[in-house]
PyMOL commands that place a pseudoatom at each C-alpha (Angstrom):
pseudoatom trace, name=CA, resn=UNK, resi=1, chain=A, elem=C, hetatm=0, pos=[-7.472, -16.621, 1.408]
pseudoatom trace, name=CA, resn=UNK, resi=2, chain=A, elem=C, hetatm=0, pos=[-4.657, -15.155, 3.618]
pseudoatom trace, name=CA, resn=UNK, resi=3, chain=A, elem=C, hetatm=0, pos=[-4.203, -11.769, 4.241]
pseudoatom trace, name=CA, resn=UNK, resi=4, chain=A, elem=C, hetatm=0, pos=[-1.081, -12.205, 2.946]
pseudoatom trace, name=CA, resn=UNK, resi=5, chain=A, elem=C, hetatm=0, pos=[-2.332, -13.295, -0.239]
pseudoatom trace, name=CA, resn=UNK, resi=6, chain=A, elem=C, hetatm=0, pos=[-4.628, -11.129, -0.628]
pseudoatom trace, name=CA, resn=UNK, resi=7, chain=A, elem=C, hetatm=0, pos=[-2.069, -7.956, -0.078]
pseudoatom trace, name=CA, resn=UNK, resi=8, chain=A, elem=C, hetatm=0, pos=[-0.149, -9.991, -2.656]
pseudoatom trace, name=CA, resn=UNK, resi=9, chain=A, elem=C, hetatm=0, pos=[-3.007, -10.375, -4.889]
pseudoatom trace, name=CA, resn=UNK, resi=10, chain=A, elem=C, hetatm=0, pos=[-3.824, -6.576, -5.267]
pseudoatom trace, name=CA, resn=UNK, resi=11, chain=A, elem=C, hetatm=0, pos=[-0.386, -5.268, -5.051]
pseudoatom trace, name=CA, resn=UNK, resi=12, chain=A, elem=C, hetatm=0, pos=[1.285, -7.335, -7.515]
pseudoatom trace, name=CA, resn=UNK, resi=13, chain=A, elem=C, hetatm=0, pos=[-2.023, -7.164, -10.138]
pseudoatom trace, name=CA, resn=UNK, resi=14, chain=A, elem=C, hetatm=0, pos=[-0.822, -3.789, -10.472]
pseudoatom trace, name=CA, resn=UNK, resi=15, chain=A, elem=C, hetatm=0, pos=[1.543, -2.574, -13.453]
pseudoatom trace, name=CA, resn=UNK, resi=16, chain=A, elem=C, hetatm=0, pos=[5.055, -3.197, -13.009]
pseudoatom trace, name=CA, resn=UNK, resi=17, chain=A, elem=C, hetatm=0, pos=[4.687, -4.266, -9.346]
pseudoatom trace, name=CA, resn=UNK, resi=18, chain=A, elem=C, hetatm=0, pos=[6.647, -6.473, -7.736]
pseudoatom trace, name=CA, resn=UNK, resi=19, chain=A, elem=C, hetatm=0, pos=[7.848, -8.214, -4.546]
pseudoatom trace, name=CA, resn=UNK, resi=20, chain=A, elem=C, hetatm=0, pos=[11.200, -7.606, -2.762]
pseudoatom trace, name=CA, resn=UNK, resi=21, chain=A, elem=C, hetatm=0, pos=[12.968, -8.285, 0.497]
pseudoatom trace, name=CA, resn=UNK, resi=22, chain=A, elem=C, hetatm=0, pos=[13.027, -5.318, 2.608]
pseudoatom trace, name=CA, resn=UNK, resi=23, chain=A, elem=C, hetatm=0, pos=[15.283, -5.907, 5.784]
pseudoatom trace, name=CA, resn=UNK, resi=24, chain=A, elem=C, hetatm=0, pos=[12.736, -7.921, 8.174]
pseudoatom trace, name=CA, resn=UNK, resi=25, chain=A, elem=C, hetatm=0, pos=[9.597, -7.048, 6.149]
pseudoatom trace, name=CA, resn=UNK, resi=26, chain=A, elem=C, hetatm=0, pos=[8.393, -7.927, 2.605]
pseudoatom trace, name=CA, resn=UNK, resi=27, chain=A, elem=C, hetatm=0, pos=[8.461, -4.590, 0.183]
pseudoatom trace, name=CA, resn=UNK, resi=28, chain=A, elem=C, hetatm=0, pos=[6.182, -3.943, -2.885]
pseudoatom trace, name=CA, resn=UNK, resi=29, chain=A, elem=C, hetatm=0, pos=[7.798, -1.646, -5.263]
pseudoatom trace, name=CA, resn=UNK, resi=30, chain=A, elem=C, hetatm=0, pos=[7.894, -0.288, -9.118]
pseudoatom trace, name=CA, resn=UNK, resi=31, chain=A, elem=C, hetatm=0, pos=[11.543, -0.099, -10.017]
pseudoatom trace, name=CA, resn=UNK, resi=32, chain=A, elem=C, hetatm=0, pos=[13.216, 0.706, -7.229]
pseudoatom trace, name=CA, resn=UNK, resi=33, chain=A, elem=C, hetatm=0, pos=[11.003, 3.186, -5.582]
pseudoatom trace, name=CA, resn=UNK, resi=34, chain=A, elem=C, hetatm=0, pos=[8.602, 1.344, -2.476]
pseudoatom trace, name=CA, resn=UNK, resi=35, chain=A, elem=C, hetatm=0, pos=[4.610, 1.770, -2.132]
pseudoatom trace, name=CA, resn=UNK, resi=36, chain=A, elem=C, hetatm=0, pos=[4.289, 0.032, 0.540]
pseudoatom trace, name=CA, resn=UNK, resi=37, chain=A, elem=C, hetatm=0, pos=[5.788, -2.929, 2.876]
pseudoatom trace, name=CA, resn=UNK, resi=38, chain=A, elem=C, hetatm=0, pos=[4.388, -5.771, 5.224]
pseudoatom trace, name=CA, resn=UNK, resi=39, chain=A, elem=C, hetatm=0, pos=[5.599, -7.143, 8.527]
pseudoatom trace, name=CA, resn=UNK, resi=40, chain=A, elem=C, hetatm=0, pos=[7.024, -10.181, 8.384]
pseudoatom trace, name=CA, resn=UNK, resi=41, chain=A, elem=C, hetatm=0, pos=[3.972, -11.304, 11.169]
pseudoatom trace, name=CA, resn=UNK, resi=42, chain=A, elem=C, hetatm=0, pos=[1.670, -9.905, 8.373]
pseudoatom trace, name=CA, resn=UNK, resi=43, chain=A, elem=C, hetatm=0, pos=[-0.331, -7.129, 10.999]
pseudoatom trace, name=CA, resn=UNK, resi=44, chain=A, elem=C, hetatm=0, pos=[0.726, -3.969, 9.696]
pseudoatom trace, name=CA, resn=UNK, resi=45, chain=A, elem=C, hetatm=0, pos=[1.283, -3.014, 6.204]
pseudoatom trace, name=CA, resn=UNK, resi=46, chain=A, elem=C, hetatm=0, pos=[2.743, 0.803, 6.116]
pseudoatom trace, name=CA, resn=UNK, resi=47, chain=A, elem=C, hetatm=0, pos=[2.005, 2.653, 2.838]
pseudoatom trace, name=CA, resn=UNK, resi=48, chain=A, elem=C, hetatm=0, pos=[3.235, 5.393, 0.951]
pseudoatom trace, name=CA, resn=UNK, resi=49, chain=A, elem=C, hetatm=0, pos=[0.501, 8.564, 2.611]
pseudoatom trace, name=CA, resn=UNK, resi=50, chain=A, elem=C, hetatm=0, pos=[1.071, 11.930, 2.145]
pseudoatom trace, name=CA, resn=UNK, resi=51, chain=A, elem=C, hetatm=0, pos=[0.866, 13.914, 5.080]
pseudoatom trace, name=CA, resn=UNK, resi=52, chain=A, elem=C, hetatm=0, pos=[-1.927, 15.943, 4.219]
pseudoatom trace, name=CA, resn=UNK, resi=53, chain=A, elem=C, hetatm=0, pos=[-3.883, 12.484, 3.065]
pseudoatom trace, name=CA, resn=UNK, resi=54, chain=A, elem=C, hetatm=0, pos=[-3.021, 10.867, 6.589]
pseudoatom trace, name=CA, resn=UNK, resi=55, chain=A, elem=C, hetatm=0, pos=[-5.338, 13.214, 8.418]
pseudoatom trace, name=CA, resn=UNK, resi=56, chain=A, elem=C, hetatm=0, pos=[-8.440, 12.026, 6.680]
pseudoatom trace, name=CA, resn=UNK, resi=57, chain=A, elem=C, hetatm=0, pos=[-7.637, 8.272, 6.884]
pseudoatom trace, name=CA, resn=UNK, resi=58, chain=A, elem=C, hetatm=0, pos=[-6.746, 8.513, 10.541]
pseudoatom trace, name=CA, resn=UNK, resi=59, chain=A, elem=C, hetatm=0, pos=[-10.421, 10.627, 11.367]
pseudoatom trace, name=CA, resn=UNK, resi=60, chain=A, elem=C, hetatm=0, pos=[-12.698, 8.334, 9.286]
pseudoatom trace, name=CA, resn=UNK, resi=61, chain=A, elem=C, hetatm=0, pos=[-11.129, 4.829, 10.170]
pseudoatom trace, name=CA, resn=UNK, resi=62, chain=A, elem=C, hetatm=0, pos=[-9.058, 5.495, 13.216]
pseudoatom trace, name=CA, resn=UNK, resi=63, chain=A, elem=C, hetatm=0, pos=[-9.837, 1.259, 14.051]
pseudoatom trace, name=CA, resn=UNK, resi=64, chain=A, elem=C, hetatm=0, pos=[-7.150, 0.518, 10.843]
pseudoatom trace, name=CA, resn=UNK, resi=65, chain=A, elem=C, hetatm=0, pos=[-4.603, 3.271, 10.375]
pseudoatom trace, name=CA, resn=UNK, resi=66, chain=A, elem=C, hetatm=0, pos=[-2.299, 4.510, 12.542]
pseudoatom trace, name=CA, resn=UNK, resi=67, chain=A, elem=C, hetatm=0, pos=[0.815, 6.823, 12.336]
pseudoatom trace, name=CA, resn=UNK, resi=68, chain=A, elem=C, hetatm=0, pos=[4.676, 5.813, 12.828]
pseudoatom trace, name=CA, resn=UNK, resi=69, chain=A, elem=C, hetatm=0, pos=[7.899, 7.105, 13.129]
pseudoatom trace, name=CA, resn=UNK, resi=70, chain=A, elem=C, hetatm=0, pos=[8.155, 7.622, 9.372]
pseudoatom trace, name=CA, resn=UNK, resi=71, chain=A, elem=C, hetatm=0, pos=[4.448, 9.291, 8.918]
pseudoatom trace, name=CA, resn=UNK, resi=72, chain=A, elem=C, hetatm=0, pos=[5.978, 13.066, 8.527]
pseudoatom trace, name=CA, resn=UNK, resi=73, chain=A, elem=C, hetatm=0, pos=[7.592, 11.287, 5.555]
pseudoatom trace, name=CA, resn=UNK, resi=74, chain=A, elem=C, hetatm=0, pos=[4.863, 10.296, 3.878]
pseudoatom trace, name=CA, resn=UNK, resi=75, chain=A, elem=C, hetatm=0, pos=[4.034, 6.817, 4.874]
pseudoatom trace, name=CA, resn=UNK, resi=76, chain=A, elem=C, hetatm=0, pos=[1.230, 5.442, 7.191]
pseudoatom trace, name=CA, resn=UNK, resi=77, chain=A, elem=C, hetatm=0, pos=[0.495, 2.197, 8.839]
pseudoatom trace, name=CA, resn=UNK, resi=78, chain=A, elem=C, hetatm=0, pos=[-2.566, -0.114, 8.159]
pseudoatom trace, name=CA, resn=UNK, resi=79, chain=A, elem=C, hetatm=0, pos=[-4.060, -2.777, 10.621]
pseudoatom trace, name=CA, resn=UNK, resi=80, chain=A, elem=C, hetatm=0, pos=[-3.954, -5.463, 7.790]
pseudoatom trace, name=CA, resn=UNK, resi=81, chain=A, elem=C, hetatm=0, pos=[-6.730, -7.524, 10.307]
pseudoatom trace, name=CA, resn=UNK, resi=82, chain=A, elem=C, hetatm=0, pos=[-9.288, -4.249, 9.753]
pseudoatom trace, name=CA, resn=UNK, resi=83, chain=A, elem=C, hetatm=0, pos=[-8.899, -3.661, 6.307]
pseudoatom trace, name=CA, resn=UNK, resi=84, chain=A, elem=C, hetatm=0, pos=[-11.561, -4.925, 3.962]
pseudoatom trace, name=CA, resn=UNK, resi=85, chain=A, elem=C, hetatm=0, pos=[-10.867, -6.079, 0.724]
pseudoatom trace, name=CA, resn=UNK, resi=86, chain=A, elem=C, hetatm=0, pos=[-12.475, -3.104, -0.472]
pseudoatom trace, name=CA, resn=UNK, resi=87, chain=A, elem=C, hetatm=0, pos=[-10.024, -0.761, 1.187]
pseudoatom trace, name=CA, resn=UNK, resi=88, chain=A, elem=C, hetatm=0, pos=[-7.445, -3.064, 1.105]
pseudoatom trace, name=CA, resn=UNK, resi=89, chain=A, elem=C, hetatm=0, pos=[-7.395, -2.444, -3.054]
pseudoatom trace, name=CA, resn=UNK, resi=90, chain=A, elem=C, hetatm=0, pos=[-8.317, 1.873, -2.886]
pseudoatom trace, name=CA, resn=UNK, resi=91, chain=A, elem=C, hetatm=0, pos=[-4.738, 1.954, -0.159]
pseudoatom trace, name=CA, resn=UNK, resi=92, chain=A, elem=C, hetatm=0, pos=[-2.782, -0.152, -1.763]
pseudoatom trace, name=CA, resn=UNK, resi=93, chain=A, elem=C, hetatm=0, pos=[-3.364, 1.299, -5.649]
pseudoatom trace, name=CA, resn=UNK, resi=94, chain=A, elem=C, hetatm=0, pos=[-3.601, 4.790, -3.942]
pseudoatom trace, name=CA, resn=UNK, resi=95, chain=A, elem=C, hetatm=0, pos=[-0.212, 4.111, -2.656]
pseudoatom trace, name=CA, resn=UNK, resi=96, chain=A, elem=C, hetatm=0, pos=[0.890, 2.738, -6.107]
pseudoatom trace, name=CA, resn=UNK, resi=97, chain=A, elem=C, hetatm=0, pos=[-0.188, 5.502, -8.142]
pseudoatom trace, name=CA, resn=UNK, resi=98, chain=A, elem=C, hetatm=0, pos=[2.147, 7.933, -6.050]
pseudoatom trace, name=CA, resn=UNK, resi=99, chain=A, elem=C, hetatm=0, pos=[5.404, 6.712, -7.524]
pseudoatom trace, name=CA, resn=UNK, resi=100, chain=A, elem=C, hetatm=0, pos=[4.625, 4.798, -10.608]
pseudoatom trace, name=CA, resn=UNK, resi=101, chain=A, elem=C, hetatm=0, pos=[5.322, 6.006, -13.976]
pseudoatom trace, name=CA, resn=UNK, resi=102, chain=A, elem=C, hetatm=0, pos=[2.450, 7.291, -16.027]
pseudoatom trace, name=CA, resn=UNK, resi=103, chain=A, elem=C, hetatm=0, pos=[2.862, 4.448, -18.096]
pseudoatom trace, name=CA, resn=UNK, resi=104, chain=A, elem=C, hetatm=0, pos=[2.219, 2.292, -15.657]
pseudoatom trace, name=CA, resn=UNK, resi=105, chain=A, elem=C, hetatm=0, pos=[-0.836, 4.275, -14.392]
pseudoatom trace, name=CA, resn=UNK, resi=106, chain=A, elem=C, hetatm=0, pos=[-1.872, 4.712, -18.060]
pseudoatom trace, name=CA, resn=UNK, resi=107, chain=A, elem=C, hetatm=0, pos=[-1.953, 0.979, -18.363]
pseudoatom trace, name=CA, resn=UNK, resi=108, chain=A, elem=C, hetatm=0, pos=[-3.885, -0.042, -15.212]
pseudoatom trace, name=CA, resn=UNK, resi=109, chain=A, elem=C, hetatm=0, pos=[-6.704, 2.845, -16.610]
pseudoatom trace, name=CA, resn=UNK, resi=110, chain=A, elem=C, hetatm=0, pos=[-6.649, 1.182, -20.029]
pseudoatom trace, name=CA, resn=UNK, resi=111, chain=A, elem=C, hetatm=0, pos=[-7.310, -2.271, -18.809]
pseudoatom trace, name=CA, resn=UNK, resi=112, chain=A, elem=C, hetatm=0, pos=[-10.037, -1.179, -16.875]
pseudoatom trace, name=CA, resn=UNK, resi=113, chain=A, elem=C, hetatm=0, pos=[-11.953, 1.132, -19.946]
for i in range(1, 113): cmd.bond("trace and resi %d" % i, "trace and resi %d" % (i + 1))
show_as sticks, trace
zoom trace
C-alpha cells in the first residue's frame, strides 16, 4: 500500500473527514477547519500540534517530526517515509480530535466500545 493510501486510509476512516484541495498540497479536514495536509510529493504531512505537544514529539522521535514556519501556530511536520502505521494512526486521529466536534469524537469512541 502507498503511503498515500495509507494517510488516506486513516484520515478519512475518521468521522466526518474528508479530502480537499489545499493550494499545492492535499488537505484533510472536518467542515471547514484542517487537521492536517500532505505534499503533493507525499514526504511531509504537517499536522495540527500544539505547541506545548511539539516538544515531546520532536525529543522522542526527532528521525520523523520536524518544525516549520507555521509550528508556533500549532502545526508540525511529519516525515511520512518514518512514520509507522502505528504512529501514522495516534498523529493523524490526535490531530483530528483537536478540531472535530464532540459528535464526531463521540462517534469514533462508540464504534470502537
Amino acid at each position: 500500500m502507498t503511503a498515500v493510501k495509507q494517510i488516506q486510509d486513516v484520515a478519512l476512516s475518521l468521522p466526518e473527514a474528508h479530502e480537499q484541495p489545499h493550494f499545492d498540497k492535499t488537505s484533510f479536514r472536518v467542515g471547514k477547519r484542517i487537521f492536517a495536509t500532505l505534499d503533493a510529493e507525499a514526504k511531509t504531512l504537517v499536522l495540527k500540534i500544539p505547541v506545548d505537544d511539539q516538544e515531546v514529539l520532536l525529543q522522542s522521535h526527532p528521525d520523523v517530526f520536524a518544525t516549520n514556519a507555521w509550528s508556533a501556530q500549532g502545526w508540525l511536520e511529519a516525515r511520512v517515509a518514518a512514520l509507522d502505521p502505528d504512529m501514522l494512526r495516534e498523529v493523524l486521529e490526535d490531530s483530528w480530535r483537536r478540531i472535530a466536534p464532540k459528535r464526531a469524537i463521540k462517534a469514533l469512541e462508540e464504534s470502537r466500545s
